[in-house]
C-alpha positions in Angstrom: 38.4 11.0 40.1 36.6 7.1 39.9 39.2 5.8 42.6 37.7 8.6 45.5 34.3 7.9 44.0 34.3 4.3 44.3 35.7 4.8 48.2 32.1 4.4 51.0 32.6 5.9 54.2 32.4 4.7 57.6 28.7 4.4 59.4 28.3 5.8 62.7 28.2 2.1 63.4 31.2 1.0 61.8 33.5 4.1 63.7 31.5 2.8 66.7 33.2 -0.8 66.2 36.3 0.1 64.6 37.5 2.9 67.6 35.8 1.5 70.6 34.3 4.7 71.2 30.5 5.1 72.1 27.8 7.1 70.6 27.5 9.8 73.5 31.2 10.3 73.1 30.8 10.9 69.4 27.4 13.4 70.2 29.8 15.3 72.6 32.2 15.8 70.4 30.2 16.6 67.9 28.0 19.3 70.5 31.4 20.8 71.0 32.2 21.4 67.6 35.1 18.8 67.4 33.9 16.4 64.7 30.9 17.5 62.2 27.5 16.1 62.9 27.4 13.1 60.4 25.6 9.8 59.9 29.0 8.9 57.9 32.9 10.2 58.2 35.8 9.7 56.1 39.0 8.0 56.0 40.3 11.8 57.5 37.6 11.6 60.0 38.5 8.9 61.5 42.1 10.4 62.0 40.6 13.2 63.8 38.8 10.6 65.9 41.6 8.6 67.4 43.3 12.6 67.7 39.9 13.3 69.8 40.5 9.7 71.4 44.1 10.0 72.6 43.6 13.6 74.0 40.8 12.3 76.0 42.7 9.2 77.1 45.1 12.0 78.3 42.5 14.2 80.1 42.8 17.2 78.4 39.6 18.7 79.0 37.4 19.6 75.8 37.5 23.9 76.4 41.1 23.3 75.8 41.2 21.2 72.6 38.3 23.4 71.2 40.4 26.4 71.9 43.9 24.7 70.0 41.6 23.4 66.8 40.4 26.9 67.2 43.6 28.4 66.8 45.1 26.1 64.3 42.0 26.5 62.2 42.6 30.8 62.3 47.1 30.7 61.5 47.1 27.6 59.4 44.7 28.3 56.5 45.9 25.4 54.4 44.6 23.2 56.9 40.7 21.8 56.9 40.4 20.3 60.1 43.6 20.0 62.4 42.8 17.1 64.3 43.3 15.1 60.8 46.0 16.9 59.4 48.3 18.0 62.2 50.0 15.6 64.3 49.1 16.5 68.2 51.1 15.2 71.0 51.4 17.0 74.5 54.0 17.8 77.2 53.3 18.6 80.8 49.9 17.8 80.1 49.8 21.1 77.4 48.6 20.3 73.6 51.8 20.9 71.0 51.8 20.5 67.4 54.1 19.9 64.6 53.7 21.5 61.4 56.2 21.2 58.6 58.8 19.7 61.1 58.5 22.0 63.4 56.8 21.7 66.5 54.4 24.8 67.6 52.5 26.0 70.9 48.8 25.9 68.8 47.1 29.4 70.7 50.0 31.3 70.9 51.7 29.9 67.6 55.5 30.4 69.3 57.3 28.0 68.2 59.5 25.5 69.7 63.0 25.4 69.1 65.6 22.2 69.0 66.6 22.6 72.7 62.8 22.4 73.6 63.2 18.9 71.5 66.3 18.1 73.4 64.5 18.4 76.5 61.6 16.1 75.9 64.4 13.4 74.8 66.1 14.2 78.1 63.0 13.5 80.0 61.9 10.5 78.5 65.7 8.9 78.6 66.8 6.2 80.9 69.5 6.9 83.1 72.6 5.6 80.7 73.1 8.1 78.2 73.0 8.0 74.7 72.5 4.2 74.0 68.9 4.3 76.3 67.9 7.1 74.4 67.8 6.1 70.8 66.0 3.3 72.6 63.1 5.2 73.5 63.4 7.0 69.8 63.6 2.9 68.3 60.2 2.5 70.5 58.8 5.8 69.1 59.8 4.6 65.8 57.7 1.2 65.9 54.7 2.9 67.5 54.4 5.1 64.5 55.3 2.2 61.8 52.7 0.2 64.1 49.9 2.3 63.6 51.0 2.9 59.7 50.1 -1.3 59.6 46.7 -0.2 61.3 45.6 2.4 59.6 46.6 0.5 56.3 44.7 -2.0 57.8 41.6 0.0 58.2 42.1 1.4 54.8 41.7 -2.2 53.0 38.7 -3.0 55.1 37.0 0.2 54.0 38.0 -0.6 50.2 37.4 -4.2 50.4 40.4 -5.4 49.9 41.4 -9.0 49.9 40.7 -10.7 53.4 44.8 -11.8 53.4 45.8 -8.5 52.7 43.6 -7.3 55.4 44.8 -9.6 58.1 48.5 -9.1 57.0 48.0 -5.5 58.2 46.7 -5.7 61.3 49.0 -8.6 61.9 52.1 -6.7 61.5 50.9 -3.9 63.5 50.5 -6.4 66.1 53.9 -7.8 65.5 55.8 -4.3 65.7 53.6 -3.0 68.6 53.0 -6.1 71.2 50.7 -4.0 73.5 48.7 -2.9 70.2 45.6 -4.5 71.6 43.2 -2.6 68.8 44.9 -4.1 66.5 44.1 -7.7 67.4 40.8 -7.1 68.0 40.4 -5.3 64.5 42.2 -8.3 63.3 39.2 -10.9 65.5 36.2 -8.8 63.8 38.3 -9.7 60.4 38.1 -13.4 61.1 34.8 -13.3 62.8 32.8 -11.7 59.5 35.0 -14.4 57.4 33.2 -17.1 60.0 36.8 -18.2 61.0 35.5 -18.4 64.6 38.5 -20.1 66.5 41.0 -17.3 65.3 38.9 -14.7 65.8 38.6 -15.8 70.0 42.1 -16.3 70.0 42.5 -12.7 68.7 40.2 -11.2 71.3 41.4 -13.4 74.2 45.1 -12.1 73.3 43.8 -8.6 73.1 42.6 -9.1 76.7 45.5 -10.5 78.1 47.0 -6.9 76.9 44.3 -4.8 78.0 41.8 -6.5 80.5 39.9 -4.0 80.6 39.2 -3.4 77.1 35.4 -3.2 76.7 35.2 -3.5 72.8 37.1 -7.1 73.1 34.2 -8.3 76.0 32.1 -7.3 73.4 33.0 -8.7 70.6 33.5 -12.4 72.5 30.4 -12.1 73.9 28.6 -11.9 70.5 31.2 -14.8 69.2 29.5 -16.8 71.8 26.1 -15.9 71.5 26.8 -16.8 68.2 27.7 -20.9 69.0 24.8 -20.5 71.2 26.9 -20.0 74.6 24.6 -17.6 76.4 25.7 -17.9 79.5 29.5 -17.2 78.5 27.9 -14.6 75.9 26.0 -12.7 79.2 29.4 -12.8 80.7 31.7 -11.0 78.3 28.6 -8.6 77.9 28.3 -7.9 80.9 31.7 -7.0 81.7 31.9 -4.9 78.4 29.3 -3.0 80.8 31.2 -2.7 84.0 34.1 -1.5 81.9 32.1 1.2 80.2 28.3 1.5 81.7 27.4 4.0 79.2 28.1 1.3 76.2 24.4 1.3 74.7 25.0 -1.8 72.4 26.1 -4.4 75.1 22.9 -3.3 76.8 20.9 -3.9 73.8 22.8 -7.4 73.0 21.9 -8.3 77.0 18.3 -7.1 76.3 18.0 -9.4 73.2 19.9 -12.2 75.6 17.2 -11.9 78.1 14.1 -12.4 76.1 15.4 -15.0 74.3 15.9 -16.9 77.5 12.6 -16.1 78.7 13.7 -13.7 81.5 11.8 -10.3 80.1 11.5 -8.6 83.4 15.5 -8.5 82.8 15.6 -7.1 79.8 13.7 -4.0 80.7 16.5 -2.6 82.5 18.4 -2.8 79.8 16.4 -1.9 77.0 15.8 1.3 78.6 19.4 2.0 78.8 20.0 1.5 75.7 17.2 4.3 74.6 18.6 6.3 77.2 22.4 6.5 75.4 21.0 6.0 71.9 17.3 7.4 71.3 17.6 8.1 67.7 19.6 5.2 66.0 17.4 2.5 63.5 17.8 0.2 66.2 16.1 2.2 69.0 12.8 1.5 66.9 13.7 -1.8 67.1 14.3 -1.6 71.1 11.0 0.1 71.6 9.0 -2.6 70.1 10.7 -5.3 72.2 10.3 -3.1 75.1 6.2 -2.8 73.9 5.7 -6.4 74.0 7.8 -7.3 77.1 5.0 -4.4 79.0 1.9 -6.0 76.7 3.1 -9.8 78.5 3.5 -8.5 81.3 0.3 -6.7 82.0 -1.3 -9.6 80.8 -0.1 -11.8 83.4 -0.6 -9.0 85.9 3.1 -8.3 86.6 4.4 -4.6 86.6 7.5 -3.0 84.4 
């Protein structure tokens, strides 16, 4: 099988940038027994990660996800792992499934006939009948052909496909799904690595104005600017990265690096020790603790405390 050879996974690193997720979320899921412990993950992988990611969006707490993979795991023995292979979604806050077309209660395993499906339609309609509610189905309809584009998208990156066939992907998932704001910045990383620096800010700015508060696109402006030398803009978007998400250990690292190279070290500190707080064991923690070494060796030789 030379094709599945050929195919790399994803680095921690890369699932990191790709998702938006941070690497304590990934170690809890992984403590939990959600996602294997890996230094790598697969295509499927990261299917069970945006599962993992939209349940948590929801607030389902973990003890009740564990306990639906759990069950899927013990009456569906076709199935590896669940949250790649079985599409979740959830009513009244409870997790459902569907398997084969038909949707299922995942502990239990009762199934849930048509007039449960009628039900969730009739909820989720406007008042006006029939018309407003194959609107809501046409909406349903583009989200899922929407994140077909993305996906596809994130399968050419992996493969190294062409960079127009790449951007054509996350494109039309931006096209179909306006408010698909991971798609845009996918697609601004995608210009970025080709050096195409004007559309990949116009990418990230456009993801914000959907999502303001979407930490990844901070991020990924702040290193365009550090980038064209823009430090002060480059602190900016960093540092509301941070405010958005505290716990995000690379904007504390890029701040770190930001500091020192602007000769405030004392800054830095902070932040380089935040960083080994939320990732201790990654190759660039070594890197962290030597910059944090020599800010304390300056420092002591000028008599100032850390």
């Amino acid at each position: 099988m030379p094709a599945v050879a050929a195919r790399q996974a994803y680095s921690r690193e890369q699932v990191r940038r790709v998702l938006g997720v941070s690497e304590r979320q990934i170690r809890s899921w992984e403590s939990q027994g959600l996602l294997p412990a890996s230094e790598s993950y697969s295509f499927s992988d990261l299917r069970a990660l945006r599962t993992l990611m939209r349940l948590r969006e929801s607030r389902i707490p973990p003890a009740r996800i564990r306990l639906a993979v759990s069950a899927l795991r013990e009456k569906l023995q076709d199935v590896g792992n669940p949250l790649a292979e079985v599409q979740f979604y959830l009513q009244d806050k409870r997790i459902h499934v569907q398997v084969a077309g038909q949707r299922m209660e995942p502990v239990s395993g009762q199934l849930l006939f048509n007039f449960d499906e009628a039900e969730i339609k009739r909820l989720l309609a406007f008042p006006g009948g029939a018309s407003e509610e194959n609107g809501v189905a046409a909406v349903r309809r583009k989200k899922r052909e929407a994140e077909a584009w993305f996906e596809k998208g994130l399968e050419l990156e992996q493969t190294g496909a062409p960079f127009d066939d790449i951007v054509h992907a996350y494109q039309k998932a931006a096209e179909i799904d306006p408010a698909s704001a991971g798609a845009l910045v996918n697609l601004g990383t995608v210009y970025f690595n080709a050096r195409a620096r004007r559309e990949a800010e116009r990418a990230y700015r456009k993801a914000l104005e959907i999502d303001p508060n979407y930490a990844l696109a901070h991020f990924n402006l702040g290193n365009l600017f550090d980038e064209r030398g823009d430090r002060t803009k480059a602190l900016f978007h960093y540092q509301e990265a941070l405010r958005i998400h505290p716990g995000y250990a690379d904007a504390h690292y890029n701040i770190a690096l930001l500091y020192q190279s602007t000769n405030h070290p004392l800054k830095a500190v902070g932040h380089w020790r935040a960083y080994l707080r939320l990732d201790p064991r990654s190759s660039w923690a070594e890197i962290a603790r030597r910059e944090l070494e020599k800010v304390r060796d300056s420092t002591i030789v000028r008599g100032e405390k850390v």
